[in-house]
C-alpha positions in Angstrom: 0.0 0.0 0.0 3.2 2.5 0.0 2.8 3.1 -3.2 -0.9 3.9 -3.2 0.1 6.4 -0.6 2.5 7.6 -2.8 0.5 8.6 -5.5 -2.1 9.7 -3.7 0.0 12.2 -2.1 1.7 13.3 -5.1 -2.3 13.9 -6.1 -3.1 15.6 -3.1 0.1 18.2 -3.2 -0.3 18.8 -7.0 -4.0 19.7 -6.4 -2.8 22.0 -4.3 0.2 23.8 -6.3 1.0 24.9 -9.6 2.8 23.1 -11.6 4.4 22.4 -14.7 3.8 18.7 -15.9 6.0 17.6 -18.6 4.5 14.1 -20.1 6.9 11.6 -21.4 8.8 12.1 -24.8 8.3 8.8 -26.1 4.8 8.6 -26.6 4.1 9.4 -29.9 2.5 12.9 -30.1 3.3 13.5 -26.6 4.3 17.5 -27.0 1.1 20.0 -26.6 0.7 22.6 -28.8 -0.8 23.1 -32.0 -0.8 20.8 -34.8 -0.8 21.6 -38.6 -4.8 21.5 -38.7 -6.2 23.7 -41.2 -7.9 26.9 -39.7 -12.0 25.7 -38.7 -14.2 27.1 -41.3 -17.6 26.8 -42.5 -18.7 24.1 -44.8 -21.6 24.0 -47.2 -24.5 21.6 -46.4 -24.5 20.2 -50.0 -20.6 19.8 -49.5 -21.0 17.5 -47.1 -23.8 15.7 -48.4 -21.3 14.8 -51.4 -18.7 14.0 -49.2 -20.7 11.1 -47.4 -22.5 10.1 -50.6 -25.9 11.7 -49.6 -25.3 10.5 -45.8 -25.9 7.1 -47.5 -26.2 4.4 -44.9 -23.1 2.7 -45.6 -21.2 5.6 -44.5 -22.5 5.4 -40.6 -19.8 5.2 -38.4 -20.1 2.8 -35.6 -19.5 3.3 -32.3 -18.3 6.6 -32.4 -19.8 7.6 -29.3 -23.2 9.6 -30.6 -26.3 7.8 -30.6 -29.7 8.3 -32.4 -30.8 10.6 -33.3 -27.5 12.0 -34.1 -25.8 10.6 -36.6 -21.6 10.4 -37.2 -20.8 9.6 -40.7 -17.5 9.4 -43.1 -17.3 11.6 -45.5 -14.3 12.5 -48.0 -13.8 15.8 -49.5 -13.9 16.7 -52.7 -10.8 19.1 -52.3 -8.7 16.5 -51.5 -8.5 17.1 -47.7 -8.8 13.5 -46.6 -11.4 11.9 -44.5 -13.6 13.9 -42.4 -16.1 12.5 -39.2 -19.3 14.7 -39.7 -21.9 14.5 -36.8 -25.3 15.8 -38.0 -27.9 16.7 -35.0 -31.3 15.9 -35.0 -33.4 19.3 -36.2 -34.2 20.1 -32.8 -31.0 20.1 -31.0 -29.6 23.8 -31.4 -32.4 25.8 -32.5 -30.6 28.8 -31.8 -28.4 28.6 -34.7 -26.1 31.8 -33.5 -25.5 29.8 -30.7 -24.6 26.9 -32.8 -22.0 28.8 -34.0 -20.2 30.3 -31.3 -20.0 27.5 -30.2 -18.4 25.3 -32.6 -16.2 28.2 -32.9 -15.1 28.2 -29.2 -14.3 24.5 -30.0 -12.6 24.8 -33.4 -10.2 26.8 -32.1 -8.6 24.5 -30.3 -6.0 22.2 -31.5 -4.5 19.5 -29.7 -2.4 16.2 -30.7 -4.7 14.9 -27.6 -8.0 15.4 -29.3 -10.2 14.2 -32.0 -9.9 18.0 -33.5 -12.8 20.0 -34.8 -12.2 20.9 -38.2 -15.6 23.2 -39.0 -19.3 23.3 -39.0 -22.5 23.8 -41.4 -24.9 25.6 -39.6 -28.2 26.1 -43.0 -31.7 26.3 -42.5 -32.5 23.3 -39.9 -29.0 21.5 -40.8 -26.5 21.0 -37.9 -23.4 19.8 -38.2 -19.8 19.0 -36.9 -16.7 18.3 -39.1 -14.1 16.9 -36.8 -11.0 14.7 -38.1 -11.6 10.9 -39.0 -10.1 8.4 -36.5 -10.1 5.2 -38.4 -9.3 2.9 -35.7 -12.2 3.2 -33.8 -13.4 3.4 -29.9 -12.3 2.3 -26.7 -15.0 0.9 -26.0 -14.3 -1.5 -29.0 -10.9 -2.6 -27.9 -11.3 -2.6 -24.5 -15.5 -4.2 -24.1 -15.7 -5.9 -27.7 -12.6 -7.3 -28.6 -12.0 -10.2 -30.9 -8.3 -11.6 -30.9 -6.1 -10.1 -27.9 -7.7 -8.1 -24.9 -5.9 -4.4 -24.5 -2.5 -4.8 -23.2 -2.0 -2.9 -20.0 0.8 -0.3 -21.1 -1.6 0.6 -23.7 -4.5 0.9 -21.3 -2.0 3.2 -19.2 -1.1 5.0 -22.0 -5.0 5.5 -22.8 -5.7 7.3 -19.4 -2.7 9.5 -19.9 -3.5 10.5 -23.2 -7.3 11.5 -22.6 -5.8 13.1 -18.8 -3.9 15.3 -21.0 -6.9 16.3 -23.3 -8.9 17.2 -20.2 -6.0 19.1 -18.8 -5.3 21.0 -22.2 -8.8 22.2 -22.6 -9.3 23.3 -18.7 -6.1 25.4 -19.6 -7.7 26.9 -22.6 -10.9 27.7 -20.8 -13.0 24.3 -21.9 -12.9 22.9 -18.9 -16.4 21.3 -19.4 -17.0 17.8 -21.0 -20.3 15.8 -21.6 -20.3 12.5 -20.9 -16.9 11.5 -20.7 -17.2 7.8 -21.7 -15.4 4.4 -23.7 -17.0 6.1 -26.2 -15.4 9.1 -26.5 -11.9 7.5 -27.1 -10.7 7.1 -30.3 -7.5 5.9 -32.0 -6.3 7.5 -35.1 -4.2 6.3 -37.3 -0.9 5.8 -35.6 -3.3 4.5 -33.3 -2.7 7.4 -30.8 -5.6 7.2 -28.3 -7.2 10.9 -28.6 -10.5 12.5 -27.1 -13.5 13.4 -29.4 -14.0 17.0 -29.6 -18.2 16.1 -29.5 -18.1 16.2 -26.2 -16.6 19.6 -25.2 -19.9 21.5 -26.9 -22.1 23.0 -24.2 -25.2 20.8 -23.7 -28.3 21.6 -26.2 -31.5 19.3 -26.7 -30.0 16.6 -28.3 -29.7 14.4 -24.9 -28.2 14.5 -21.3 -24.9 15.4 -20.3 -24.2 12.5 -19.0 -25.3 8.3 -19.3 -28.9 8.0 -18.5 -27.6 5.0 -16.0 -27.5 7.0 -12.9 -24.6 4.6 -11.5 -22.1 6.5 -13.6 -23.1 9.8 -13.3 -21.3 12.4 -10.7 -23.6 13.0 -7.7 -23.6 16.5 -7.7 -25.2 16.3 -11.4 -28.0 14.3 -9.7 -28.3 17.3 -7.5 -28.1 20.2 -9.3 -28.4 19.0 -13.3 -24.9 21.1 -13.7 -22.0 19.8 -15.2 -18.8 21.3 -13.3 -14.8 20.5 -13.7 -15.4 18.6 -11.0 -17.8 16.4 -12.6 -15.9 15.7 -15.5 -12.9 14.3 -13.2 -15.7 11.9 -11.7 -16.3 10.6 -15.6 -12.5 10.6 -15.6 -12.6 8.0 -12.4 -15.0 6.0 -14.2 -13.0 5.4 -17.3 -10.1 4.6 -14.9 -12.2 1.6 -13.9 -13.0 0.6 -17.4 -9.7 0.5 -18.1 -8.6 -1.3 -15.3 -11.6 -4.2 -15.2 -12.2 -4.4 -18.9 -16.3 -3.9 -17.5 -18.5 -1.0 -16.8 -18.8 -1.3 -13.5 -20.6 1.2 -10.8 -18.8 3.4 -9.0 -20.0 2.7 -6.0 -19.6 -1.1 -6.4 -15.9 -0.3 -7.4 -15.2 1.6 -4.1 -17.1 -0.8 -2.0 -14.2 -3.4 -3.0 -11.7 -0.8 -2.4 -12.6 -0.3 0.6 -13.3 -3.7 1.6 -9.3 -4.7 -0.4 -10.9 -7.2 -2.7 -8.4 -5.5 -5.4 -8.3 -8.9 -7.7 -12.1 -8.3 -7.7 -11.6 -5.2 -9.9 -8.9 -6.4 -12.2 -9.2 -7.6 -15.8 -8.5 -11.2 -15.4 -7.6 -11.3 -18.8 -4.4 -9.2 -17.7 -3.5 -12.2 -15.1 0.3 -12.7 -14.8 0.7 -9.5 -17.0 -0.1 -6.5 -14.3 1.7 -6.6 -10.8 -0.2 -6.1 -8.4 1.0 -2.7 -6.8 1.0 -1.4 -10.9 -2.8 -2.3 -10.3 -3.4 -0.6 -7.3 -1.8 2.5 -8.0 -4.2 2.9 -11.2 -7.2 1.5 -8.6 -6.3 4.0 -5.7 -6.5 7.3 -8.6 -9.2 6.1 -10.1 -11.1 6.1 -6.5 -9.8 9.6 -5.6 -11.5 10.9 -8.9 -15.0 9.1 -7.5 -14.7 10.9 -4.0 -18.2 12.0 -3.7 -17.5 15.1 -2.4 -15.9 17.0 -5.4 -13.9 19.5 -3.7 -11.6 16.2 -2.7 -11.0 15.1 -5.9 -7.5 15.7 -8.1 -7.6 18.1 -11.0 -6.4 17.4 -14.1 -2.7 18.4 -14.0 -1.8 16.6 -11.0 -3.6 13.1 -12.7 -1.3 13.6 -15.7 1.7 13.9 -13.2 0.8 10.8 -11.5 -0.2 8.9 -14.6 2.6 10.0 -16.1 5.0 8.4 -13.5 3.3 4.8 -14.1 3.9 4.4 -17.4 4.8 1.4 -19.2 6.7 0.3 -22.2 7.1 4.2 -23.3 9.2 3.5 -26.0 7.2 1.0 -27.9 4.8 2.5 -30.4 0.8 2.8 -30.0 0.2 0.5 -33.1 1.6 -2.3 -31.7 0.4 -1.8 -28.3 -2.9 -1.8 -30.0 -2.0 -5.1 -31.8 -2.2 -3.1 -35.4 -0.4 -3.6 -38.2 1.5 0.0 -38.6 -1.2 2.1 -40.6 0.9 4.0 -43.1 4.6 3.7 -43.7 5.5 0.1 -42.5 9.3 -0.2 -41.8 9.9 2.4 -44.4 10.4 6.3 -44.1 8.2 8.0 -46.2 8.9 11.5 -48.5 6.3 14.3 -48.2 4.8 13.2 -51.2 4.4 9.4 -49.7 2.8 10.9 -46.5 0.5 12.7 -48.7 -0.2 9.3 -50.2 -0.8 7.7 -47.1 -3.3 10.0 -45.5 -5.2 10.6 -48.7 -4.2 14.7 -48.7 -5.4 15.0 -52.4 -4.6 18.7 -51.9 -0.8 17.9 -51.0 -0.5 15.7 -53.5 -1.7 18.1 -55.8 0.7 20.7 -54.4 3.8 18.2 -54.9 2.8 17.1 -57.9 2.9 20.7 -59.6 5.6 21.5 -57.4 7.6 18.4 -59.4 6.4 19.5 -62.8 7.7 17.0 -65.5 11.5 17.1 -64.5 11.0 13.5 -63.9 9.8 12.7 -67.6 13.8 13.3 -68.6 14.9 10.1 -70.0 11.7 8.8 -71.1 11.7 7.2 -74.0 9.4 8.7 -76.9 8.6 7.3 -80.1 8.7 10.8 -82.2 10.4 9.8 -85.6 9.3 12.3 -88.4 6.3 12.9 -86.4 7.9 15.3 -84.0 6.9 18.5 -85.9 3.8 18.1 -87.3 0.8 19.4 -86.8 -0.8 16.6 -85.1 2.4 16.4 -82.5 1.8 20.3 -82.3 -2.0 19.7 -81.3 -0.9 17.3 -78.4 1.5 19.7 -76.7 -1.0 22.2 -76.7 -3.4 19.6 -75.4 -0.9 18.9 -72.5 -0.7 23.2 -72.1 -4.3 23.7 -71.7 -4.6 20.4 -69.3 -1.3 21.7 -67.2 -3.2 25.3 -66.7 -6.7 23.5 -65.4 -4.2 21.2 -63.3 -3.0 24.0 -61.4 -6.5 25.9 -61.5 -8.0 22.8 -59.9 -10.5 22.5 -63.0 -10.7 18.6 -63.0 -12.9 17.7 -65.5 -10.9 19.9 -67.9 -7.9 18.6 -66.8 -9.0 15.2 -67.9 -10.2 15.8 -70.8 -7.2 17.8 -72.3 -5.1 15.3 -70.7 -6.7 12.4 -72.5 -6.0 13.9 -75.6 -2.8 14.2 -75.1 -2.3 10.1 -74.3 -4.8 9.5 -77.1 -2.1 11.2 -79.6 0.1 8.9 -79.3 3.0 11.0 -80.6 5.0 11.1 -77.1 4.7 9.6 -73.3 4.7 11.1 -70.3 4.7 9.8 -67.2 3.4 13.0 -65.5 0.5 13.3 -67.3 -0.7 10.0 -66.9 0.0 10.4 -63.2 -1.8 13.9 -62.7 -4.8 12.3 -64.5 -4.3 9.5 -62.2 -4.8 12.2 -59.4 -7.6 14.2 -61.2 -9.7 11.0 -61.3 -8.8 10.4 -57.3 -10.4 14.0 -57.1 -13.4 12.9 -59.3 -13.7 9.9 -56.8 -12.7 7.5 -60.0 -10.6 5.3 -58.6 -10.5 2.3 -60.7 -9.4 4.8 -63.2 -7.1 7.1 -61.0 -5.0 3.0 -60.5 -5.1 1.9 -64.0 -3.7 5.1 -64.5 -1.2 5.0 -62.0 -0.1 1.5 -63.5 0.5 2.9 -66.6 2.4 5.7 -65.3 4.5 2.9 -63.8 4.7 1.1 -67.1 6.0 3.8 -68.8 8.9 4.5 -65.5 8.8 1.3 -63.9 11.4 2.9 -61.1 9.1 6.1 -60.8 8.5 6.6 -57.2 5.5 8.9 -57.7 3.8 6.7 -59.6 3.4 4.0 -57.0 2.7 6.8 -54.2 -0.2 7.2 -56.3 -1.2 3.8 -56.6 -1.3 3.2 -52.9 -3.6 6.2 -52.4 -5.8 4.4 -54.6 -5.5 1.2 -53.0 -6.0 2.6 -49.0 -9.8 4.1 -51.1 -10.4 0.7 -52.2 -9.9 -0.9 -48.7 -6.7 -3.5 -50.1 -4.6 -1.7 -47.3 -2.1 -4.6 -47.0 -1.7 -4.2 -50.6 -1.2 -0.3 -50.1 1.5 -0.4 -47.9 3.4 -2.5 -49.6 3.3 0.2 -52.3 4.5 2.9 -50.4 7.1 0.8 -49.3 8.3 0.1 -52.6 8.1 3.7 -53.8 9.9 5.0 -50.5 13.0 2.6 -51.5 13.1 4.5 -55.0 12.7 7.9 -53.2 15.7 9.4 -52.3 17.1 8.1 -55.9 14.6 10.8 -57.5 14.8 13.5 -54.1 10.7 13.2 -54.4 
């Protein structure tokens, strides 16, 4: 029990004093401030409707922590800015629509490595909604309740409550201190598999439900009392998660404490983590977790000194979340990527697109042409023109011209390049062709079978198509030819 005592004094005096918590290095993502997020904006109602093809079914994101009647989908945008998690409220949720606003503003301007970001909002007619960044490994509640092959390994489960401790400490500092419903739920991996916290939960409460779980067990006391949600309160949610992580079960508070208090300790534990957690690494995360239930709430922690505790338990620091997750690495494999595989990898269509006419067609030196007599006629004339007119709607972002010029220019026959045939690769990527935008990028590599850019390409086509296996291995092959072609 020393070491119980230990943390909970180090709780106790950090409560009490200011001071500066620095969080480990190792963990990926570990430093605070903000990340290269584009600035939140407004988005267009039909925009979004595109991006989730109509809010089509098939597009529902489960267990993202919302439920009915609000909705989270994934969408893609059309400007080539990746994937997107878009929550849509019932019509009767914020009726006040300047309210709406203010605050998804409030919210979208925050940016954190610790949360589930807010990226923008549609606020027409009756339509509400929230564009926050995708996280495409899913909720806690998936790995930690519903899992199919390995329970969640304890340093990642450690790693988990530091992580969402530092999103909770990070928004108090930035005046957010409230958060609804802090649940399994709310935690989701992205995809380095870096637990964050949804942003959802830090707008103020409207009509669209409770604050909290409608099972009174979980939720704070004074909430019961007084139907406000306080700091406090959220560091009550916080306990609760503690005990989720620790049991692998959603178990009451009060049931929780009563074994505390009683010692029956092995009651609490996962006993999937048998022979994997020491005991006094067990107790230390049991003994926080019951400091944050204290019913009175004056007596519980804040935020800063949980990260300083939870900080000094860590495990395995060094090893990254992916594989603490039991997840094959999500972009890059064992390979470094360039900018331009990155770009690949995430699905930036707009860095890609930057690169891409950054790049220009340097790399078509040393292709070989068949040009004969040809070279200076007028048809060969046409064809360059062709490739001029589809070069200025490239860099004007005018797609469907692009295409169409640059289809010409392959249908002349008179020379090849590889660059064309990979920005029409891209252009179809934009026009969400993507059986096209690979058979493209296969000819691009037909025509440069060592051209780095034209397997980036085909990778971003194969993540789309869900062959992900596939689409690492080709990144990895183009990040082998990279440096040979400084791309």
């Amino acid at each position: 029990m020393g070491a119980c005592c230990s943390v909970l004094s180090m709780c106790w005096w950090l409560s009490n004093n200011e001071t500066n918590v620095i969080c480990s290095s190792h963990i990926d993502g570990c430093e605070d401030g903000d990340q290269k997020l584009p600035a939140f904006k407004e988005f267009g109602f039909e925009e979004l409707k595109v991006s989730t093809s109509g809010f089509s079914v098939a597009n529902i994101v489960s267990e993202q922590g919302e439920k009915a009647p609000n909705v989270v989908y994934k969408g893609r945008l059309k400007d080539g800015g990746g994937f997107i998690a878009i929550k849509r409220f019932n019509q009767f949720a914020w009726p006040n629509s300047r309210q709406f606003l203010e605050e998804a503003r409030e919210v979208g301007n925050l940016r954190s490595p610790r949360l589930a970001n807010l990226l923008g909002c549609c606020c027409e007619g009756d339509e509400r909604l929230l564009v926050a960044e995708y996280m495409p490994h899913e909720t806690l509640s998936k790995h930690l309740f519903h899992w199919e092959n390995k329970p969640l390994k304890w340093a990642m489960r450690l790693r988990v409550a530091l992580c969402i401790a530092q999103a909770v400490d990070y928004c108090s500092g930035k005046g957010r201190a409230l958060y609804h419903d802090l649940n399994a739920y709310r935690v989701l991996f992205d995809q380095n598999c870096n637990p964050k916290l949804s942003c959802f939960g830090l707008m103020k409460n409207s009509r669209d439900g409770k604050s909290f779980s409608t099972n009174l067990s979980f939720t704070p006391p004074e909430y019961l009392r007084t139907g406000r949600v306080t700091p406090e309160s959220v560091i009550y949610s916080f306990g609760t998660l503690l005990l989720d992580l620790l049991s692998g079960k959603h178990i009451p508070p009060s049931h929780a404490l009563d074994l505390v208090r009683d010692k029956n300790f092995l009651m609490l534990m996962d006993s999937c983590l048998e022979g994997h957690v020491s005991n006094e690494d067990g107790v230390q995360l049991m003994q926080l977790a019951s400091y944050c239930l204290q019913s009175e709430p004056r007596e519980r922690p804040n935020a800063k000194s949980l990260v300083a505790s939870l900080t000094s338990i860590q495990k395995e620091t060094d090893t990254p979340s992916h594989e603490l997750l039991g997840i094959d690495q999500p972009t890059s494999g064992t390979q470094k990527l360039s900018p331009l595989g990155e770009a690949c990898a995430r699905l930036n269509l707009t860095a890609i697109h930057q690169i891409l006419e950054k790049i220009g067609y340097n790399d078509d030196e040393g292709v070989s042409s068949e040009l004969s007599f040809q070279m200076w006629t007028s048809q060969h004339q046409e064809c360059l023109n062709c490739r001029k007119r589809g070069d200025a709607a490239f860099r004007e972002k005018d797609i469907t011209t692009a295409i169409s010029c640059y289809t010409k220019f392959i249908n002349g026959g008179t020379m090849v390049s590889p660059t064309v045939i990979a920005r029409r690769s891209l252009c179809y990527l934009m026009e969400d062709k993507v059986e096209e935008a690979l058979a493209d990028a296969l000819q691009a590599q037909m025509s440069s079978p060592d051209w780095p850019v034209a397997l980036y390409l085909q990778a971003a086509a194969l993540f789309i198509l869900g062959m992900d296996n596939d689409a690492r291995k080709t990144l990895n092959d183009g990040s082998s030819l990279s440096a040979k072609w400084n791309i």
